[in-house]
N, C-alpha and C positions, 0 to 999 in steps of 0.2 A: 852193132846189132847184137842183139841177144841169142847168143845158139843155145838150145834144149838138147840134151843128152838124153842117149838113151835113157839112162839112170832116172830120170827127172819124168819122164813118160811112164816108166814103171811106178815111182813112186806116186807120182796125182794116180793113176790106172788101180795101184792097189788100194789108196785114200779111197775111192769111189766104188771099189769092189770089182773091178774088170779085169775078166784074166783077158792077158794079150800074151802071143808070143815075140821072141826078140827080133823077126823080121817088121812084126806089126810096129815095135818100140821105135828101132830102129826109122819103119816110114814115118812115123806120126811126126817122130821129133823137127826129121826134115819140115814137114807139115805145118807145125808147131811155129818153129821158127821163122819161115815165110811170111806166116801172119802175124808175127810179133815183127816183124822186121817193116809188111806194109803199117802198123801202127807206128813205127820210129818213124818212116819219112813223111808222116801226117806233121809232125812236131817240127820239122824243118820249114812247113810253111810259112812264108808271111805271112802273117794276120795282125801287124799294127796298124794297117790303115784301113781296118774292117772293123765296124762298131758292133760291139754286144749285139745279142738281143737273146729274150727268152725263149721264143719260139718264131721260126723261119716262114712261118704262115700268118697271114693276117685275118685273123677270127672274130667273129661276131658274133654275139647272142640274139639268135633270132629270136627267141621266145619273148613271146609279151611275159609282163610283170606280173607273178602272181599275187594277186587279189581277190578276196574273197567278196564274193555277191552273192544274193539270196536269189537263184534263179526258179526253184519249184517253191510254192508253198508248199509245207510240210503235210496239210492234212489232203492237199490237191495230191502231191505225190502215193500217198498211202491209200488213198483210195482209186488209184488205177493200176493197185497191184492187187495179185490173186488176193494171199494172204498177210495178213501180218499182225504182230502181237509186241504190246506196250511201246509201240510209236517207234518200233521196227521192223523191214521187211522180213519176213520168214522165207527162208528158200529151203529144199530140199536137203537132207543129208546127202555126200557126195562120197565119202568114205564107210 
């Protein structure tokens, strides 16, 4: 297992810009080490008789295919708006 020193909690602490004092360094490292330590016994697992995969979930693409179709005619849509100029809608300024 990997132990974190104080020393190693100060120095990422001042890499990142965080003043701590030496009881905080002191906690963290403990801290530290815990969670590097449950990351080592991940690595003792078996996992040869576990087959890959890329993702743990089985996903589907709900969405239909996009496809383009001509649903308004163009001159039917421009004519059921207020305004509009050179065979576009004109909407308000917003900003």
């Amino acid at each position: 297992m990997t132990k974190f020193t104080e020393e190693d909690v100060k120095y990422f602490a001042n890499f990142a810009r965080i003043a701590i004092s030496d009881e905080e360094a002191t906690t963290f490292a403990d801290i530290i080490s815990d969670l590097v330590g449950f990351g080592d016994a991940l690595k003792e697992v078996e996992t040869d008789h576990i087959e890959p995969m890329t993702h743990p979930l089985q996903l589907f693409n709900v969405l239909r295919e996009d496809v383009p179709q001509d649903i308004l005619d163009r001159e039917e849509m421009l004519a059921s708006v207020e305004e509009h100029e050179a065979g576009m809608i004109k909407v308000p300024n917003i900003l």
